[in-house]
VEXGU-30800 format. One record per atom (N, C-alpha, C): atom name; x, y, z; chain; residue in one letter. Coordinates in pm, whole numbers. Layout:
<site><a>CA</a><px>X</px><py>Y</py><pz>Z</pz><c>A</c><r>A</r></site>
...
//
This chain:
<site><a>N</a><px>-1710</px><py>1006</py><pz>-100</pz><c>A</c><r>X</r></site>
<site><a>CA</a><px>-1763</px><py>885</py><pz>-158</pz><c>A</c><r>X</r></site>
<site><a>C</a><px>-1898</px><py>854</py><pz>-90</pz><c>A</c><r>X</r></site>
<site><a>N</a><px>-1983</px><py>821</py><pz>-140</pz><c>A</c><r>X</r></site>
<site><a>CA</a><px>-2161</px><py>773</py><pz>-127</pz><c>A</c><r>X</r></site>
<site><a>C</a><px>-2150</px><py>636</py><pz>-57</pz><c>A</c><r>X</r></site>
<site><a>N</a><px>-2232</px><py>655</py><pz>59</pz><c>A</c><r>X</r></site>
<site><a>CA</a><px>-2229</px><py>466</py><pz>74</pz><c>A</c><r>X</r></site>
<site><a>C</a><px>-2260</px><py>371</py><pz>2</pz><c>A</c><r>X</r></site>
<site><a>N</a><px>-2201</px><py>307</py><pz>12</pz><c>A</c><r>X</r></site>
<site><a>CA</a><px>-2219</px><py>186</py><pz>-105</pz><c>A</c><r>X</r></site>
<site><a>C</a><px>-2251</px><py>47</py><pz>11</pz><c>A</c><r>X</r></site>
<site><a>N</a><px>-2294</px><py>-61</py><pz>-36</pz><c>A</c><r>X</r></site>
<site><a>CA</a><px>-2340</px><py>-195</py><pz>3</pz><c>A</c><r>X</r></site>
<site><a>C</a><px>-2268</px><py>-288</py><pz>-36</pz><c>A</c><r>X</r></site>
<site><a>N</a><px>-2271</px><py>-388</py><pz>40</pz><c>A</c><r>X</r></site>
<site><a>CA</a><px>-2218</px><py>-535</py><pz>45</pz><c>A</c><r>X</r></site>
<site><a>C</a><px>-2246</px><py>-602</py><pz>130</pz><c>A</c><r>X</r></site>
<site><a>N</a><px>-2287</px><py>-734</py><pz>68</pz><c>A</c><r>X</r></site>
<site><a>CA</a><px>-2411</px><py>-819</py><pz>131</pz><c>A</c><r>X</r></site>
<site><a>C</a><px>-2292</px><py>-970</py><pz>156</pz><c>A</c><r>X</r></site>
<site><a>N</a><px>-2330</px><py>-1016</py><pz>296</pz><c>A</c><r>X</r></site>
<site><a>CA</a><px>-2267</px><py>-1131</py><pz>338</pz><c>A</c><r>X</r></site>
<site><a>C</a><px>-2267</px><py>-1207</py><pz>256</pz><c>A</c><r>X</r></site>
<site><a>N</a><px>-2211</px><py>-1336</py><pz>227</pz><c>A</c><r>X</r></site>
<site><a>CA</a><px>-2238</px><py>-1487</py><pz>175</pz><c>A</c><r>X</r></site>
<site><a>C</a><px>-2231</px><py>-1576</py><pz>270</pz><c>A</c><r>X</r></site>
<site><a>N</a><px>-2296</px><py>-1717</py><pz>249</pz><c>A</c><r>X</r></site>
<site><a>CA</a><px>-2355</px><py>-1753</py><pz>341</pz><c>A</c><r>X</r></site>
<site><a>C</a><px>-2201</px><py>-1843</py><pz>361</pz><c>A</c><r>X</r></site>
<site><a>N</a><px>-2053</px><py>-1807</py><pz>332</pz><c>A</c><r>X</r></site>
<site><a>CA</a><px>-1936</px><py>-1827</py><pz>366</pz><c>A</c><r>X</r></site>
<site><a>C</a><px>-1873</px><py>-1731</py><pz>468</pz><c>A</c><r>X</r></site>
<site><a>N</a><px>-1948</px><py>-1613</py><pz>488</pz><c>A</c><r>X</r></site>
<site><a>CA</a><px>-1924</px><py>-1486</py><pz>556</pz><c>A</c><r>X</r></site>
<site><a>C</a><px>-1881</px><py>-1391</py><pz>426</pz><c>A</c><r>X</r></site>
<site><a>N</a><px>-1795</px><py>-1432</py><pz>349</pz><c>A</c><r>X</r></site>
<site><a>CA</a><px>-1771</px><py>-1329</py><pz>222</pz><c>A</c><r>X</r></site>
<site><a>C</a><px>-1854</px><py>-1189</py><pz>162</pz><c>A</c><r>X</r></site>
<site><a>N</a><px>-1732</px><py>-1118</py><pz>176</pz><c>A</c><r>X</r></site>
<site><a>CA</a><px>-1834</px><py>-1001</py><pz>82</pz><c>A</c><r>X</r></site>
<site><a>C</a><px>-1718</px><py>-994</py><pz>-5</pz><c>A</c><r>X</r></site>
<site><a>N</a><px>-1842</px><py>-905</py><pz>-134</pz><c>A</c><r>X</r></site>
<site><a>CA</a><px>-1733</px><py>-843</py><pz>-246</pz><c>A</c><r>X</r></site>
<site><a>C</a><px>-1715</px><py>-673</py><pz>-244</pz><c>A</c><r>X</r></site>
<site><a>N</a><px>-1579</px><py>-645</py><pz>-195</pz><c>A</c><r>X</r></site>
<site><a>CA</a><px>-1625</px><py>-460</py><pz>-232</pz><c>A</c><r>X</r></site>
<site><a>C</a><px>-1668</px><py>-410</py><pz>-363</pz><c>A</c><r>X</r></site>
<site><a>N</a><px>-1750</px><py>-320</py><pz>-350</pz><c>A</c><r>X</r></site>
<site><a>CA</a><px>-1775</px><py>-240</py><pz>-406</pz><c>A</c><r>X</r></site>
<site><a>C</a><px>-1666</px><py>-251</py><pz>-553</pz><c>A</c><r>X</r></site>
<site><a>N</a><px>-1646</px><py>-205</py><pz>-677</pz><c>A</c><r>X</r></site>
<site><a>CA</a><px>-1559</px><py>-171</py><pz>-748</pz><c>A</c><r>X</r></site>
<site><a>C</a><px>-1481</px><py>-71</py><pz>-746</pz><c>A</c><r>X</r></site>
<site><a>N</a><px>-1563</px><py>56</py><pz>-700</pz><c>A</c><r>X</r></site>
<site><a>CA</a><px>-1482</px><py>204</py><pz>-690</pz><c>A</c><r>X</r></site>
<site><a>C</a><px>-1405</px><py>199</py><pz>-591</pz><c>A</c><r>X</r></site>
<site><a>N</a><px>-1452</px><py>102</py><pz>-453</pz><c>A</c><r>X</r></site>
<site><a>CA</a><px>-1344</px><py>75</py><pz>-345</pz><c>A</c><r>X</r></site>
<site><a>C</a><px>-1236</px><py>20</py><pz>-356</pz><c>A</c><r>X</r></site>
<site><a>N</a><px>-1219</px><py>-104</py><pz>-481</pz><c>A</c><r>X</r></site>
<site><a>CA</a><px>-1116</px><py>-173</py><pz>-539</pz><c>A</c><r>X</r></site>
<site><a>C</a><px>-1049</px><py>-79</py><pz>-588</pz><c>A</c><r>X</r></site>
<site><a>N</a><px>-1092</px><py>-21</py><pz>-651</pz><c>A</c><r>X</r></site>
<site><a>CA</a><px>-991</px><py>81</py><pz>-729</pz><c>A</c><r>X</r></site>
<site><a>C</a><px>-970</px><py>172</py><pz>-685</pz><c>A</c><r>X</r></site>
<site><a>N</a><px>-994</px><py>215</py><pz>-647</pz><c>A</c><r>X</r></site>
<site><a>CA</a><px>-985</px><py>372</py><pz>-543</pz><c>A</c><r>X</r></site>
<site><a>C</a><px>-858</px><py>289</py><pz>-428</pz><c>A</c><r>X</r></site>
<site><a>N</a><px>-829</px><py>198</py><pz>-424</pz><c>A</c><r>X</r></site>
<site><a>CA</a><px>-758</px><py>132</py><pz>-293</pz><c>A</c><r>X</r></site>
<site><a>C</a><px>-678</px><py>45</py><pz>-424</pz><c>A</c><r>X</r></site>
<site><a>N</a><px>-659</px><py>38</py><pz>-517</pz><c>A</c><r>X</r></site>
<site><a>CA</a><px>-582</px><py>-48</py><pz>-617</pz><c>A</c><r>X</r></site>
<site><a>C</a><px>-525</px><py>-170</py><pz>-567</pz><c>A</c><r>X</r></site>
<site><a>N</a><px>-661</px><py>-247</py><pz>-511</pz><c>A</c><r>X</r></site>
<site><a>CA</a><px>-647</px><py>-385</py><pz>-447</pz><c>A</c><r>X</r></site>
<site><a>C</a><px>-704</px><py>-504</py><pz>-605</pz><c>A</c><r>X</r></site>
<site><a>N</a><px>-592</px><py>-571</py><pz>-609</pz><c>A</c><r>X</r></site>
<site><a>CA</a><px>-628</px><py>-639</py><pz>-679</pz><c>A</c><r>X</r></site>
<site><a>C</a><px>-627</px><py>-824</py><pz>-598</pz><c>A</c><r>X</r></site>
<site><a>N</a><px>-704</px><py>-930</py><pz>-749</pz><c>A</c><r>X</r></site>
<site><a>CA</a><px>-662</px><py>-1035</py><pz>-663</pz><c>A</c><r>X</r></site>
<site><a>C</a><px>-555</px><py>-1071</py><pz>-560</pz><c>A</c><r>X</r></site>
<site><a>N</a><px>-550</px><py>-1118</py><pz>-452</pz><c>A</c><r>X</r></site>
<site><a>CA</a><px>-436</px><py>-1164</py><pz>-357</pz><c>A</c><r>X</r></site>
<site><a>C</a><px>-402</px><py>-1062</py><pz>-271</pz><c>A</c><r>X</r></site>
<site><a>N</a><px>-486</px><py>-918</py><pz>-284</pz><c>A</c><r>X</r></site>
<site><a>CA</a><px>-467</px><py>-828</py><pz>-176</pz><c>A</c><r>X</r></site>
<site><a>C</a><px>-455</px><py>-874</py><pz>-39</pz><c>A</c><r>X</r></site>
<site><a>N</a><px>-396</px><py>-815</py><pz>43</pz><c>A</c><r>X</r></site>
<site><a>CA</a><px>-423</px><py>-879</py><pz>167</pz><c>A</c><r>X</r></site>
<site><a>C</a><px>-458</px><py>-729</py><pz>279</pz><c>A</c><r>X</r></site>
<site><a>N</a><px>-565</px><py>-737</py><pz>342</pz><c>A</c><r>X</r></site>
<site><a>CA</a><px>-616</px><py>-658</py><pz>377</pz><c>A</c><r>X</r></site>
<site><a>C</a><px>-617</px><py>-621</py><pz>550</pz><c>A</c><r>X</r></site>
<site><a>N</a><px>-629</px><py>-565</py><pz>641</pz><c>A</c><r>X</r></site>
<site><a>CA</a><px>-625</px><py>-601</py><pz>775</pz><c>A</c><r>X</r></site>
<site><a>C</a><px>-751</px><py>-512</py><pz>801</pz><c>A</c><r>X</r></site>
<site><a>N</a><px>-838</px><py>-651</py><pz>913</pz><c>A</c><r>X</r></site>
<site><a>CA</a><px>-955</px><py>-622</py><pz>950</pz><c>A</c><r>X</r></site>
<site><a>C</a><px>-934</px><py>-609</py><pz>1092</pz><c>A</c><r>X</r></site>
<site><a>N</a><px>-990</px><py>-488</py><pz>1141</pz><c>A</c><r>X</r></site>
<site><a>CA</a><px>-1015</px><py>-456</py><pz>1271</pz><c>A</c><r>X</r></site>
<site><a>C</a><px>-1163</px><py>-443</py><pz>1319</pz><c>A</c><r>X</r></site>
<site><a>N</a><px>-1167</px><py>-456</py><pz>1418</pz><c>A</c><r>X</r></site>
<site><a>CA</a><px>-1344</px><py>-428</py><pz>1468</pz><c>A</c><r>X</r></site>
<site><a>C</a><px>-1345</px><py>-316</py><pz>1607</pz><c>A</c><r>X</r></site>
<site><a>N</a><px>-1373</px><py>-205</py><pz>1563</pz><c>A</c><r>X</r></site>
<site><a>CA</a><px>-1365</px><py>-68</py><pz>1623</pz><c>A</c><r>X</r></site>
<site><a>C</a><px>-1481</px><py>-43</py><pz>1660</pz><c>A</c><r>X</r></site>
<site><a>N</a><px>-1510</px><py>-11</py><pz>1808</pz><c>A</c><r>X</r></site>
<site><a>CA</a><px>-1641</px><py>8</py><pz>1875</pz><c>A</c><r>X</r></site>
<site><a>C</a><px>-1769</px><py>16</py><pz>1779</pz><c>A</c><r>X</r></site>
<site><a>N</a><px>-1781</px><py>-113</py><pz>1749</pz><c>A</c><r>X</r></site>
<site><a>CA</a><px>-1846</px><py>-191</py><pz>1701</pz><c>A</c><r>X</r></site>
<site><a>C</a><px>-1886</px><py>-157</py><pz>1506</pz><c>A</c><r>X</r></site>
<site><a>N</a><px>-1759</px><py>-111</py><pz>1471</pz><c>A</c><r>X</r></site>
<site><a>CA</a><px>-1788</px><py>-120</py><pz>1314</pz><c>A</c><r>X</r></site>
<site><a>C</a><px>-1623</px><py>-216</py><pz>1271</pz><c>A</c><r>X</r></site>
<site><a>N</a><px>-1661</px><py>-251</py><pz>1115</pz><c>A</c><r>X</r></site>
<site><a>CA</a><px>-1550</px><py>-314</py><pz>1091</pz><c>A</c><r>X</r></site>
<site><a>C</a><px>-1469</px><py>-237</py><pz>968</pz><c>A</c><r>X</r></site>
<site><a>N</a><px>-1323</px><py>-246</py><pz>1029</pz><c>A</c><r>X</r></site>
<site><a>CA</a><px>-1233</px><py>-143</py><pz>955</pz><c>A</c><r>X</r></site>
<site><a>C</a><px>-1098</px><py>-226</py><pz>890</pz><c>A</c><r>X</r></site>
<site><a>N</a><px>-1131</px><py>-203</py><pz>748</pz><c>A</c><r>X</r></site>
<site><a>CA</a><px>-1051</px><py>-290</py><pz>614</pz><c>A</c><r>X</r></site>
<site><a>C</a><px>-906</px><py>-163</py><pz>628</pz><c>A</c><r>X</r></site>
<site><a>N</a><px>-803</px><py>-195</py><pz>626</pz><c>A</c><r>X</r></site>
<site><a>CA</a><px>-723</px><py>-137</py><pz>608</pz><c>A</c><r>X</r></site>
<site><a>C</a><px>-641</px><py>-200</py><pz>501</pz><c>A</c><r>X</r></site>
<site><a>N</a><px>-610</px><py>-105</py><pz>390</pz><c>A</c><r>X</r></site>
<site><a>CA</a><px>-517</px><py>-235</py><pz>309</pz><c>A</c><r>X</r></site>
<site><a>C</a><px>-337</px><py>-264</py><pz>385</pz><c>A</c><r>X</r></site>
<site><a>N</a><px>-358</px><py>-358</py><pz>355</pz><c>A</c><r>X</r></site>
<site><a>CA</a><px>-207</px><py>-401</py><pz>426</pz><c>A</c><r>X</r></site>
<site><a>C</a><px>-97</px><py>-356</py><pz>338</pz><c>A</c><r>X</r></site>
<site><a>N</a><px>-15</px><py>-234</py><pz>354</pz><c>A</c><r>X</r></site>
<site><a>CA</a><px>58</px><py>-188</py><pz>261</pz><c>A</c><r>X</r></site>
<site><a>C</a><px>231</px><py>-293</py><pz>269</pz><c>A</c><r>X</r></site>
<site><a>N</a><px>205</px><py>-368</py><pz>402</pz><c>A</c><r>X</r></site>
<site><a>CA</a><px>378</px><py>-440</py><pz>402</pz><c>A</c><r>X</r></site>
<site><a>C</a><px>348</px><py>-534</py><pz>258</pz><c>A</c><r>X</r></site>
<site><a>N</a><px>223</px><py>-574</py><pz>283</pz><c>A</c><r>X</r></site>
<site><a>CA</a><px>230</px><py>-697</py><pz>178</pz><c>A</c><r>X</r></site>
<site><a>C</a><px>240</px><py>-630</py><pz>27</pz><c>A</c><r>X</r></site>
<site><a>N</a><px>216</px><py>-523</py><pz>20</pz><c>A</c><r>X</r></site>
<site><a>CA</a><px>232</px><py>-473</py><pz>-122</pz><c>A</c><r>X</r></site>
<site><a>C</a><px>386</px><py>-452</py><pz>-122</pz><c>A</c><r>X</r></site>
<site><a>N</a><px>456</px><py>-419</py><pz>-20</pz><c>A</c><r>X</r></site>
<site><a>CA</a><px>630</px><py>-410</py><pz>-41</pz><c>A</c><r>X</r></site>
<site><a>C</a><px>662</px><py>-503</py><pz>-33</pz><c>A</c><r>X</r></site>
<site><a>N</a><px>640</px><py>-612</py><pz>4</pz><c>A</c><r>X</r></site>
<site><a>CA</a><px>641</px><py>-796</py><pz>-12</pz><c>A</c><r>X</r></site>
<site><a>C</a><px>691</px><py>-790</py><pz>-149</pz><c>A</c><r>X</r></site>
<site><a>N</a><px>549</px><py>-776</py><pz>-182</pz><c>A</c><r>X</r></site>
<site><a>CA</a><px>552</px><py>-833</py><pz>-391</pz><c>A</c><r>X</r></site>
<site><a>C</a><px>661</px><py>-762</py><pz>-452</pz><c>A</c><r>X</r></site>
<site><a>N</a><px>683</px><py>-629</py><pz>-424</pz><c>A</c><r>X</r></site>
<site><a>CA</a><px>831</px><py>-558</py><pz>-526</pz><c>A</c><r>X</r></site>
<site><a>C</a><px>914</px><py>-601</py><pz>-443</pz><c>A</c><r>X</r></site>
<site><a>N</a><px>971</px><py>-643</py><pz>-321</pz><c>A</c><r>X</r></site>
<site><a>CA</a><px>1093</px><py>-596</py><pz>-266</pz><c>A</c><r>X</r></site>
<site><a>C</a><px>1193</px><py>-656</py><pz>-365</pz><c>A</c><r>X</r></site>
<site><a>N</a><px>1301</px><py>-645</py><pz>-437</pz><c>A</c><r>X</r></site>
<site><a>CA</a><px>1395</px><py>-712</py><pz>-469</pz><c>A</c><r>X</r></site>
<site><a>C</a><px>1402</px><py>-719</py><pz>-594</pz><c>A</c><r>X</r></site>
<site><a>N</a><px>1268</px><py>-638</py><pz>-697</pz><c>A</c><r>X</r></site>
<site><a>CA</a><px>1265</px><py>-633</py><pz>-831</pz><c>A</c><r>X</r></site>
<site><a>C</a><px>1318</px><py>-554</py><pz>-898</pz><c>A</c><r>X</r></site>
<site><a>N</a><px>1359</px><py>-411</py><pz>-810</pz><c>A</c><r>X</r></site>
<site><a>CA</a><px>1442</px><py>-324</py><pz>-910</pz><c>A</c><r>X</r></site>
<site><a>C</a><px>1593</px><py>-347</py><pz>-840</pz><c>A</c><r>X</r></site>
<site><a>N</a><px>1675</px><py>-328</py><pz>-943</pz><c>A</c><r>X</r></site>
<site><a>CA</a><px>1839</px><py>-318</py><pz>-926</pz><c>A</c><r>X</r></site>
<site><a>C</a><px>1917</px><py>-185</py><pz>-946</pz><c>A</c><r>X</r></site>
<site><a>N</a><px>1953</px><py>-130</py><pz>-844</pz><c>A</c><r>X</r></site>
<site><a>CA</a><px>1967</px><py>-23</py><pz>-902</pz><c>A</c><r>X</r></site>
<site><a>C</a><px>2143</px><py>29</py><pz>-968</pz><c>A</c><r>X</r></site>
<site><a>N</a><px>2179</px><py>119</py><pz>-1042</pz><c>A</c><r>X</r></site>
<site><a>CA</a><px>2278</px><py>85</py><pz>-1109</pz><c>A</c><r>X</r></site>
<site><a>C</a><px>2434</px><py>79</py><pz>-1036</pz><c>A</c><r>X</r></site>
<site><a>N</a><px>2515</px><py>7</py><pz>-1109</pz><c>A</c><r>X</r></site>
<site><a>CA</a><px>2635</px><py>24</py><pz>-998</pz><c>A</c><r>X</r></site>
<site><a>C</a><px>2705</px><py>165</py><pz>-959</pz><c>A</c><r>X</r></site>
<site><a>N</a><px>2709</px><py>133</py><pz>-872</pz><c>A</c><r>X</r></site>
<site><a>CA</a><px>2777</px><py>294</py><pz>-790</pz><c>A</c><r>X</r></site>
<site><a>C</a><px>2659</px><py>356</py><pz>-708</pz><c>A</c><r>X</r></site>
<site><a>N</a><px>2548</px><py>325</py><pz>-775</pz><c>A</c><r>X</r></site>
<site><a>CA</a><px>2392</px><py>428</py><pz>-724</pz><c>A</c><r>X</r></site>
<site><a>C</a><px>2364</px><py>336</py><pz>-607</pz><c>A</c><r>X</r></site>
<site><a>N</a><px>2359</px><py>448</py><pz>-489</pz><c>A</c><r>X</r></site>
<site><a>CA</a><px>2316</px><py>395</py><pz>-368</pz><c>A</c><r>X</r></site>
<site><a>C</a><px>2147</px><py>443</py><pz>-364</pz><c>A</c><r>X</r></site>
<site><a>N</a><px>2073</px><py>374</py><pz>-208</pz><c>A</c><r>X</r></site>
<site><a>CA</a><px>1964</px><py>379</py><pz>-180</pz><c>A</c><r>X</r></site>
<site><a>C</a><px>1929</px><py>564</py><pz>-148</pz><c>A</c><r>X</r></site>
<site><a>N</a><px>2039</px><py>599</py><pz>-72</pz><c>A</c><r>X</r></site>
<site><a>CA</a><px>2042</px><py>750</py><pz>-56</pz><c>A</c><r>X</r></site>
<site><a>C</a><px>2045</px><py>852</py><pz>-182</pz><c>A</c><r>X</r></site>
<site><a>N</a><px>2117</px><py>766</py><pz>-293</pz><c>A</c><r>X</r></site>
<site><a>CA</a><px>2171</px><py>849</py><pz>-387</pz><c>A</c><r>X</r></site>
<site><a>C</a><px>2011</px><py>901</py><pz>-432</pz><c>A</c><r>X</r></site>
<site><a>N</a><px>1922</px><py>793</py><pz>-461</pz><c>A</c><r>X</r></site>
<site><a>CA</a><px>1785</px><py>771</py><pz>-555</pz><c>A</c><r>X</r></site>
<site><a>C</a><px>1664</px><py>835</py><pz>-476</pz><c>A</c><r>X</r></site>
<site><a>N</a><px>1702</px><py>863</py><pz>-334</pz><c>A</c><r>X</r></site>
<site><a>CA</a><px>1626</px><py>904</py><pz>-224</pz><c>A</c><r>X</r></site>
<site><a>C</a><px>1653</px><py>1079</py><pz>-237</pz><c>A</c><r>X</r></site>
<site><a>N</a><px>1786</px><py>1103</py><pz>-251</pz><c>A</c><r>X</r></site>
<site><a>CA</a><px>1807</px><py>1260</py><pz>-301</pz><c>A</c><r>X</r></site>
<site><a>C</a><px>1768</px><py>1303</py><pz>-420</pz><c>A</c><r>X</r></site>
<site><a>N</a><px>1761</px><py>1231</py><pz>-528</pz><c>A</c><r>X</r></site>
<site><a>CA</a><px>1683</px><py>1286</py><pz>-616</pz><c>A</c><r>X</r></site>
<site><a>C</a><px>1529</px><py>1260</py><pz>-665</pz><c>A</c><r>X</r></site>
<site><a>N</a><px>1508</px><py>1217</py><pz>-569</pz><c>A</c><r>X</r></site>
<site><a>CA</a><px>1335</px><py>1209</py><pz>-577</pz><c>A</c><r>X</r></site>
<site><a>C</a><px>1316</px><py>1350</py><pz>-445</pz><c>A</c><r>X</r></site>
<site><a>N</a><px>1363</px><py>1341</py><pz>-356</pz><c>A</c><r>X</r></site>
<site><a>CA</a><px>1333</px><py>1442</py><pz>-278</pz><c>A</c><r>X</r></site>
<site><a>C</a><px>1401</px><py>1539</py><pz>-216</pz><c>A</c><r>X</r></site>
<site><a>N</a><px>1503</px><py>1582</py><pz>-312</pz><c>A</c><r>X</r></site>
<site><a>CA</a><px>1595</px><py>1658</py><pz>-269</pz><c>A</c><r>X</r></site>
<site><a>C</a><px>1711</px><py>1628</py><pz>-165</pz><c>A</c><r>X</r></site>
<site><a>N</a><px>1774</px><py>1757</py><pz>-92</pz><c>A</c><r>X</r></site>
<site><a>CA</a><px>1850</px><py>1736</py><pz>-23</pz><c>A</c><r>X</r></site>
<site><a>C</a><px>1789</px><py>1743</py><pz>157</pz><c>A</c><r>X</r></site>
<site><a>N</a><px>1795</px><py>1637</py><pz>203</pz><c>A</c><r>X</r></site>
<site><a>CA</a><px>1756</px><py>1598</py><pz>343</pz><c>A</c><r>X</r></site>
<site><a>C</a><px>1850</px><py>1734</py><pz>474</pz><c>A</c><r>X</r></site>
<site><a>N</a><px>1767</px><py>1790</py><pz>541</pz><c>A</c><r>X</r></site>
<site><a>CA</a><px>1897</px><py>1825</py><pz>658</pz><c>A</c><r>X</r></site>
<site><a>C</a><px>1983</px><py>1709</py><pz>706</pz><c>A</c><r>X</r></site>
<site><a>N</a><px>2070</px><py>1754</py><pz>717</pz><c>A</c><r>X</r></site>
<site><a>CA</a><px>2223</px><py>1702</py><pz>777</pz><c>A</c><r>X</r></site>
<site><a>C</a><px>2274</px><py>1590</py><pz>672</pz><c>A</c><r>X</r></site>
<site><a>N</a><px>2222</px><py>1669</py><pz>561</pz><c>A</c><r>X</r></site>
<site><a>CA</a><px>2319</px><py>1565</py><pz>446</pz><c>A</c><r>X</r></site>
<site><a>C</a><px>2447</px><py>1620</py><pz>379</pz><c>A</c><r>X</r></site>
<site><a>N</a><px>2535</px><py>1545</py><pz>316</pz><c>A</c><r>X</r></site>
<site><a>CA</a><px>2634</px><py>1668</py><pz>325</pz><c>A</c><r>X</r></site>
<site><a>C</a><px>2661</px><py>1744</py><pz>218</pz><c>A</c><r>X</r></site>
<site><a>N</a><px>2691</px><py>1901</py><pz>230</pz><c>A</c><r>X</r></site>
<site><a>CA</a><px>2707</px><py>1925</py><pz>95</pz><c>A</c><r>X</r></site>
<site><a>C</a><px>2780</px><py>1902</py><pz>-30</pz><c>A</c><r>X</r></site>
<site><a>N</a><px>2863</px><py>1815</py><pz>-29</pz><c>A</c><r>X</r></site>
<site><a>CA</a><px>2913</px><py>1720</py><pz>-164</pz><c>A</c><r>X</r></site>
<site><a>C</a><px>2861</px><py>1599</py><pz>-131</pz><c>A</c><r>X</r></site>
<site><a>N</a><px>2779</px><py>1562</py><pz>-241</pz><c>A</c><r>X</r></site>
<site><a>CA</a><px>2762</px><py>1438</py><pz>-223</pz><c>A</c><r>X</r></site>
<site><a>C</a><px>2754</px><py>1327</py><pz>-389</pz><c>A</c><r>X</r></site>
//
């Protein structure tokens, strides 16, 4: 990615870039964590707060556990057992 610019407001505010918004799929209410690293400043997006907003929206079906949905997205884990 090319450097791109963003200019203070006289609130301190900047706006990123667009390709940074999206490229980082931060929308309004993102919440972001700013660090200041020998002497530059580093936006990290805050990924807890994005598991904030879903936690508790999907249900998953009766009988189907968290492991069950975890083995079939990624197979079988070592030391899982073979019937399962």
């Amino acid at each position: 990615m090319t450097p791109m610019e963003a200019t203070v407001a006289a609130r301190g505010q900047i706006t990123l870039p667009k390709a940074v918004r999206d490229a980082l799929g931060l929308t309004k209410g993102s919440k972001l964590k700013v660090e200041l690293i020998e002497g530059r400043i580093v936006l990290r997006k805050d990924v807890q707060d994005a598991l904030s907003r879903v936690r508790g929206r999907f249900k998953l079906a009766d009988g189907v556990t968290t492991d069950d949905v975890m083995r079939e997205l990624r197979g079988r884990a070592p030391g899982d057992p073979l019937d399962f």
